[in-house]
C-alpha angles and dihedrals in degrees: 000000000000099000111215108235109231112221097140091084110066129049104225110097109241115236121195113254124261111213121094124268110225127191129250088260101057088029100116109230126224122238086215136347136206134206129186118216104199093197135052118284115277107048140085100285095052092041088049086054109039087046091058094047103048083050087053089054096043085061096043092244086142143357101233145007124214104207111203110186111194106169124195147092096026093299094306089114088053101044087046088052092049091054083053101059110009109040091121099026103127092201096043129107138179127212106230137156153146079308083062094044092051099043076050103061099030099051089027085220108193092246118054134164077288100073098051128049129261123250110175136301108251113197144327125242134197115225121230126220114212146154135191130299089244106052139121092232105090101173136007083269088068096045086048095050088045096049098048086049098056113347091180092064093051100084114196129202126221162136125277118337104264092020122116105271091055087045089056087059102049090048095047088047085054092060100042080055107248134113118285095204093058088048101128101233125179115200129208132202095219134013099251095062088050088050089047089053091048102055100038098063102245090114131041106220128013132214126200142118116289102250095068088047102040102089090045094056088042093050089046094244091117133034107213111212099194148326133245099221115108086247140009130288119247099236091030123081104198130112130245122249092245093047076062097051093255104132094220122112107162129156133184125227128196132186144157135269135183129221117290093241106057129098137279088236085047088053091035096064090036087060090048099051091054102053090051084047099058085057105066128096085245096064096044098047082057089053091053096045089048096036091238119172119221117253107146119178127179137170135021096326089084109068098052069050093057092041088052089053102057091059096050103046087039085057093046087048092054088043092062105039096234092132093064090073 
């Protein structure tokens, strides 16, 4: 299946990236490689990185890949914990994205995007709002309703405080006219407890990116309401929330970064090996299962993109008055 970039939703330009492609072949391979997940196992964060991995190993870029997964504070614990031991570690890579950039801002945590190097950014994803089978909200205009009548009775699920999923649903509670800053979310250190929470009945509406949803709408566990992308996604029938007159369009990025003290020749072949690895077959079948969008970065051009970022989810944080909390 041909997967859509999605570039509209967000306001930086793209460049193409400058730094040379290089075949499979030239492409130097790694002994052993590490990545930090800075989240629990199950969500976005650990499937990112699992899913690169894996691609690294399927074109022998290296012979093996350590997964470290440290949840908490939006990714801010784990990022701390990866300048600790692996500042100067030349095979070692860190998950980060706009999740990162938000827990940043709103807890204004001491190390930031700022303080790693940028790899490359590795895809966008739509979030899904959803709620249980059984509920009483049947479409995005009752949770709406139920929301601008008592935001504080309308518990939503999600991933890190000032991450995607919990600006969502500040911007959704704008437009159903409450406060953002009295929405009642609950945040999760990894996908599968947010999941947990959902099914079993102890929130009323869940957030996350469609790939952790998306066996539980296909199995009819959950009914999805709508999805955050500009337009639909090709395997997904679900509306956006503009196609049902809600003025939101917001999509999450990740993407991966190295320690601040190696080379340039050391950042140089990690960026490299990523960009051969999100070639393979291996990498885009992970794209179509998880309903990834394409949005590949690499040199020099990401980080001016991560920069840019900061300011803007920091502006939509404050916007929202989440950081009052």
């Amino acid at each position: 299946m041909h997967r859509r970039t999605i570039l509209q939703s967000l306001t930086l330009p793209i460049a193409a990236a400058t730094l040379p492609t290089l075949s499979l072949a030239q492409t130097p391979a790694f002994d052993a490689m590490r990545i930090m997940i800075p989240a629990g196992p199950g969500g976005g964060f650990d499937q990112t990185g699992r899913s690169l991995g894996a691609a690294l190993q399927s074109a022998g870029l290296t012979k093996s890949v350590q997964y470290d997964n440290k949840g908490g504070a939006g990714g801010t614990i784990g990022l701390a914990q990866f300048l600790n031991t692996d500042k100067a570690s030349p095979n070692a890579l860190i998950v980060a994205g706009l999740v990162t950039v938000g827990a940043v801002h709103l807890n204004k945590t001491p190390v930031s995007l700022a303080n790693v190097t940028p790899i490359a950014r590795l895809l966008a994803e739509a979030n899904v709002i959803a709620v249980p089978t059984a509920s009483k909200i049947m479409n995005i205009r009752d949770l709406m309703a139920a929301i601008k009548a008592n935001p504080g009775a309308v518990a939503f699920a999600g991933g890190s405080a000032g991450g995607v999923d919990h600006l969502l649903a500040g911007l959704v509670a704008r437009e159903a006219g409450a406060d953002p800053s009295k929405v009642n979310y609950v945040a999760y250190t990894s996908g599968a407890e947010a999941v947990a929470a959902l099914l079993g009945g102890h929130v009323a509406a869940g957030i996350s990116g469609v790939g952790e949803f998306l066996p539980h709408i296909k199995s009819g566990r959950l009914r999805a309401l709508a999805v955050s992308s500009g337009q639909r996604l090709p395997d997904v029938a679900v509306p956006t929330l503009r196609e049902l007159g809600v003025d939101v369009e917001l999509v999450n990025w990740r993407g991966v970064f190295a320690g601040p003290d190696i080379t340039e020749a050391q950042r140089d072949a990690l960026m490299r090996a990523v960009d051969a690895a999100v070639k393979t077959p291996s990498w885009k079948q992970a794209l179509d299962k998880l309903e990834w969008l394409e949005f590949h970065q690499s040199g020099k051009e990401f980080g001016p993109f991560v920069t840019a970022e900061q300011k803007r989810v920091g502006a939509i944080v404050d916007s929202l008055g989440l950081a009052k909390k």
